[in-house]
N, C-alpha and C positions, 0 to 999 in steps of 0.2 A: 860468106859464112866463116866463122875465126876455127880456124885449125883442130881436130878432135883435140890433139896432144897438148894446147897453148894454151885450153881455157880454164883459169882457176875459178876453185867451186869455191863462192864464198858460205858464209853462215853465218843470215843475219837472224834469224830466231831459234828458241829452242822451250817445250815446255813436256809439265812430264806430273804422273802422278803416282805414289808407290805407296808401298803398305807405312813408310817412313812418312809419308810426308803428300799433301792435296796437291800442291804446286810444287817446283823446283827449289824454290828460297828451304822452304821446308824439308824437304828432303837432304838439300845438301845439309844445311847447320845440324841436323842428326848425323849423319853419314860422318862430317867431320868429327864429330864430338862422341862418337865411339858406341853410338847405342843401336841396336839392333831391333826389327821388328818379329822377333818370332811369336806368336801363339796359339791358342786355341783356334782351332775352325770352325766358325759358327755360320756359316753359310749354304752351308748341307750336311744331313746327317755322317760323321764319320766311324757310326757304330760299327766294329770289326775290324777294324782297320787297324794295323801293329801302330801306325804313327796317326797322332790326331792334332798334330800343328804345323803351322807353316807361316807364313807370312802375309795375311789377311786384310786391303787395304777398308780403311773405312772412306766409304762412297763418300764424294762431293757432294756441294747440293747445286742443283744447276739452278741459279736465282734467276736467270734470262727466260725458262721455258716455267709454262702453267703445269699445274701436277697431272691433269690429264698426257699429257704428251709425253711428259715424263716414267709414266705408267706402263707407256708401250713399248720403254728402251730397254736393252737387254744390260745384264750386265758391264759387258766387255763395252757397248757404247758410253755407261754411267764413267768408265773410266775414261775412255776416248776422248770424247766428248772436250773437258776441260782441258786434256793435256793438248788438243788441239789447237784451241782457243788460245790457251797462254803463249804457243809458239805462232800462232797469226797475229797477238798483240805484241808481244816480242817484238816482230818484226817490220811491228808497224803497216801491216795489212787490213785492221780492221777500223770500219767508223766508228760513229762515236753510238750506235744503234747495235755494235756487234757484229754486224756484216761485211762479205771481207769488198775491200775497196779495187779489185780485179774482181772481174766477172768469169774469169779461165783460171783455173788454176788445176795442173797434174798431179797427181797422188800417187806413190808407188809406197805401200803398206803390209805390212805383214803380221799373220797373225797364229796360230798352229789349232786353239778351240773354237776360234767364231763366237757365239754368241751360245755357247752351246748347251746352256742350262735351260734355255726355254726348249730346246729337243729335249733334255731330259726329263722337263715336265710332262711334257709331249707323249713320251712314252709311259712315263707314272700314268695320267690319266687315261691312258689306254687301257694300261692293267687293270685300271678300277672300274674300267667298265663307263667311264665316261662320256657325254655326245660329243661326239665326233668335229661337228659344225662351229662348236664352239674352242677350236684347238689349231682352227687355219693357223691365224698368226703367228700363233710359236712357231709353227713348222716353216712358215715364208721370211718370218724375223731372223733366225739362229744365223741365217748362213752368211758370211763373210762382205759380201754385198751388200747386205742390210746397213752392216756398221760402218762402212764409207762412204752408203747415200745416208746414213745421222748426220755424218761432219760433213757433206758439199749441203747439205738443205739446211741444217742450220746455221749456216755462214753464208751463202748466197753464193755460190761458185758450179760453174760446171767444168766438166774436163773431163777426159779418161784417166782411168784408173787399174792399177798393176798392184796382181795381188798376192802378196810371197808368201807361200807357205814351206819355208825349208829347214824346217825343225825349228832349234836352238841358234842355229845363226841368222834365222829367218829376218830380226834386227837389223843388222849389219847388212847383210845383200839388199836390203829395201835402201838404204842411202846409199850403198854402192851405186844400185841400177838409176835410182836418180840422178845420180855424178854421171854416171853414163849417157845418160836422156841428154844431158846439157851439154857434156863435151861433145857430143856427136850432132848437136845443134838440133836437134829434137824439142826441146823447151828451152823456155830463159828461165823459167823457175817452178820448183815441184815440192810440196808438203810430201817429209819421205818419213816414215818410224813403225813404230809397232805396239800391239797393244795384245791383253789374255787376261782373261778373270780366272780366277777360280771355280774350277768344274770339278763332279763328281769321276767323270768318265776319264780325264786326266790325272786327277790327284790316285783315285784308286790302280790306276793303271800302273805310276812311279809307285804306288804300296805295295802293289802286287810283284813286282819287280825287287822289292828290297832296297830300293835305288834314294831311298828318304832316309832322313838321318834321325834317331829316334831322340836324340839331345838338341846339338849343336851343330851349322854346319861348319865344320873346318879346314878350310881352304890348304894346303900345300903342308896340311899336319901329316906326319907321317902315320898318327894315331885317326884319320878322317875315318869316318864311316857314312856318309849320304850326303845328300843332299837337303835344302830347305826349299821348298816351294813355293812363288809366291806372286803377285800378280800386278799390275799395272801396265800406264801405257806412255811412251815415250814420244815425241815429233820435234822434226826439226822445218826449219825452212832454207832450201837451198836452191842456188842461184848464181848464174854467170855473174863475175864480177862485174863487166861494163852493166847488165842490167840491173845491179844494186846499186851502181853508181849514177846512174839514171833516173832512178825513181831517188834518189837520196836517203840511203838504206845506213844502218849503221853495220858497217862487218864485223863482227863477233868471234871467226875464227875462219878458218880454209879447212875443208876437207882435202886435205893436200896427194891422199892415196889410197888406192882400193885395191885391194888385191885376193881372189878367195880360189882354191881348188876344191874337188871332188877326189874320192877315192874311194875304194870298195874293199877297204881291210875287212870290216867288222860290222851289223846292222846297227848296233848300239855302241861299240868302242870305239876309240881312235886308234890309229895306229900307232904302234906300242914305242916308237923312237921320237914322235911328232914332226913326221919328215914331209907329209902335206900341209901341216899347219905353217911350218920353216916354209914353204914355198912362198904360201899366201901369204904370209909376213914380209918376203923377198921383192913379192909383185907388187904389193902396195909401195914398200920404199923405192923402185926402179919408176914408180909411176911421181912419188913424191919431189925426188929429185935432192933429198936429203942423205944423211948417212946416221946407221945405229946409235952414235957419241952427241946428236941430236936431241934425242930419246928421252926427258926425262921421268915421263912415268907410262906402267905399262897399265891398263885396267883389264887381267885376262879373266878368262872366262872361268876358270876356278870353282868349279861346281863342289869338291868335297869329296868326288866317287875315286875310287883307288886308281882308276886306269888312267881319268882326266888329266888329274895333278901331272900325273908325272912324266906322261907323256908331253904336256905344254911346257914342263921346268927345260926338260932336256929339248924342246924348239927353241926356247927365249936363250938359253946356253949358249947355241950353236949360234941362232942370227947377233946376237951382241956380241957375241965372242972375246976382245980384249975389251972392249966398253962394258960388259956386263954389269960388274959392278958401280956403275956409274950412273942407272938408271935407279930406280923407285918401281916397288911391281904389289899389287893385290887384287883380290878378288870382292869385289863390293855382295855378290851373291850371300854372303854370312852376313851380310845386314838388310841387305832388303828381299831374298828368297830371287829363286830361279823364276823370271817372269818369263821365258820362254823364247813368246815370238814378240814380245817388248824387249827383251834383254839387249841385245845390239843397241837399238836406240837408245835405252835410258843411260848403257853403260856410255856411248857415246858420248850423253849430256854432261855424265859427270868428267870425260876425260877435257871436255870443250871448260867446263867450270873450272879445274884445277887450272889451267891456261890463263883462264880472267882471276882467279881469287888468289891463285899460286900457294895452294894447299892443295896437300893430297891426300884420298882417303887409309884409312890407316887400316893395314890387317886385321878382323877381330878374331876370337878365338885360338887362331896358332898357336902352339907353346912348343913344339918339336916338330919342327919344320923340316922338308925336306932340302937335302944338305946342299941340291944345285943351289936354291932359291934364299936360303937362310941368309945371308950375308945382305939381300935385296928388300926383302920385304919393307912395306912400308909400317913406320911408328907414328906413335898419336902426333909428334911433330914434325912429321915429314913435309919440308916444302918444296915448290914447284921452284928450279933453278931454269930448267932449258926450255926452248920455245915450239916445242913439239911432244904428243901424244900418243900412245898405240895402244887400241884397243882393240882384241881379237876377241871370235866366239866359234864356236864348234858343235856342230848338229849330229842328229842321229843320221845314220845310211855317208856317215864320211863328206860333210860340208864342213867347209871351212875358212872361215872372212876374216879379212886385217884393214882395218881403218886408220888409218895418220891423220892428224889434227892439226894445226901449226895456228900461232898467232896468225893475224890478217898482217 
């Protein structure tokens, strides 16, 4: 068995669907090109609501399945679904019939709503006095399990499956804990990301909170007021390097380090210095084997809310330290909305794309930034110079994950 600490985690696929963009191609050439998905939410009624936009992707069309079958997917699968597909084509897993070409394949996914707009019908039709007999499915479909036997049945894979629900970095720990799976010689290879649609019981929950932004979201503004909320679903495929090299994989990048702590500052804040996020940042680079001057862009987590910004400015401060200014830093969240328990993974996608295209996504909305971060930010021509990534995300109840990227 090759050594926990010795085995690099390659990354030979990745695919992703966002309110910007169906596929990956799509979403980055927006993302780079400076345009944002915000708008109306037409996907459940948001009457009363102080905010009534967000980040709303328009559903794929799944041409593989008949519209009967199709009928019975929940939302959070209509997103899944493709983004799964394009990172098993990616990676050169599937035949030519769509089915993946391993009969085992482990899954470690996360997700914070599930499926959870067919429980909200669920309970609509209750109120209305509804039969009952006719409501099984919603209530058997919604839950978390459902949308990971969508993606093994219609790709033709079995396997266990690990399933994260840890807020907002719920993303990031799902490719974490598959890096883990593999260095600990648990798998040779594991479909790891996240996925969230837009729910009533979510979005009104951030409204009811105030925690939405009633314009724009503005990442690391000193002027921020909320957040953008918004949904999609992220995957990657990841895999000991000897077995990409095996099956004749192409390697696309290294998940080169993982690193995430816990702390019980606050149920919903961070801690006000960003001194557990500085750790997890610490643990991924001691795992990477690199150093901060490495680093050339940061894709943080950057939500908008007053406590986030600036509690991550003054972590990124303290781990770059003399290199600080030497990196590239945004938060992509002001262009494709806070997809939750996709955010990890998609953000991941895009820090793995800046690596392959060597562009990086640019700030939107800033215009008085806070003063750690001001000198860093990335511009519409920010290029990618150095050969490494970091993407962090941070959840509610004090979770906190750091991801390192590195060319292959």
């Amino acid at each position: 068995m090759t050594p926990y600490s010795a085995t690099r985690i390659a990354v030979t696929g990745w695919g992703s669907v966002t309110a910007l963009g169906s596929h990956t191609a799509a979403t980055w050439t927006r993302l780079i090109d400076g345009e944002g998905a915000r708008g109306p939410i037409t996907c459940f009624p948001v009457d009363g609501c102080r905010v009534t936009e967000g980040a709303e992707a328009r559903l794929p069309s799944l041409p593989w399945l008949s519209p009967k079958p199709q009928s019975r997917l929940s939302r959070a699968s209509r997103l899944a679904l493709p983004a799964a597909r394009e990172a098993l084509a990616h990676a050169g897993l599937l035949d030519g019939d769509g089915r993946s070409r391993i009969s085992r394949l482990e899954m470690s996914v996360s997700t914070t709503a599930c499926g959870m707009e067919l429980g909200e019908a669920f309970i609509k039709d209750v109120w209305k006095g509804s039969p009952q007999h006719k409501q099984a499915a919603r209530v058997s479909r919604y839950q978390a399990q459902q949308q990971t036997t969508d993606i093994s049945r219609h790709f033709g894979f079995t396997g266990p499956t690990s399933i994260i629900s840890n807020a907002c970095a719920g993303g990031a720990n799902s490719l974490g804990h598959a890096a883990d799976l593999i260095r600990a010689g648990l798998a040779d290879i594991v479909l790891a990301g996240g996925y969230d649609a837009l729910c009533e019981l979510v979005f009104c929950g951030f409204d009811s909170l105030q925690s939405l932004s009633p314009d724009l979201c503005r990442p690391f503004d000193l002027n921020r007021n909320g957040l953008m909320l918004g949904e999609g679903a992220g995957f990657l495929v990841l895999e000991s390097e000897p077995h990409a090299i095996r099956r004749g994989a192409q390697i696309r990048g290294v998940l080169a380090g993982y690193g995430h702590t816990t702390d019980t500052f606050h149920l919903t804040q961070p801690a006000a210095d960003g001194g557990p996020l500085e750790r997890a940042m610490q643990r991924a680079l001691l795992q990477s084997g690199i150093t901060p001057h490495d680093i050339g862009y940061v894709n943080a987590h950057g939500t908008g809310t007053p406590f986030n910004d600036r509690a991550e400015a003054s972590a990124f401060a303290r781990f770059f330290g003399e290199h600080f200014s030497q990196t590239r830093l945004s938060s992509t969240k002001a262009a494709t909305g806070h997809t939750l328990g996709a955010a990890g993974s998609i953000e991941a996608i895009f820090c793995l794309m800046a690596l392959q295209e060597r562009r990086i996504p640019q700030q939107l909305h800033t215009q008085n930034p806070e003063p750690l971060v001001a000198g860093i930010l990335a511009g519409p021509d920010a290029a990618m110079t150095k050969h490494a990534t970091l993407s962090v995300n941070l959840g509610f109840g004090g979770s906190n994950a750091a991801l390192i990227f590195t060319t292959p």
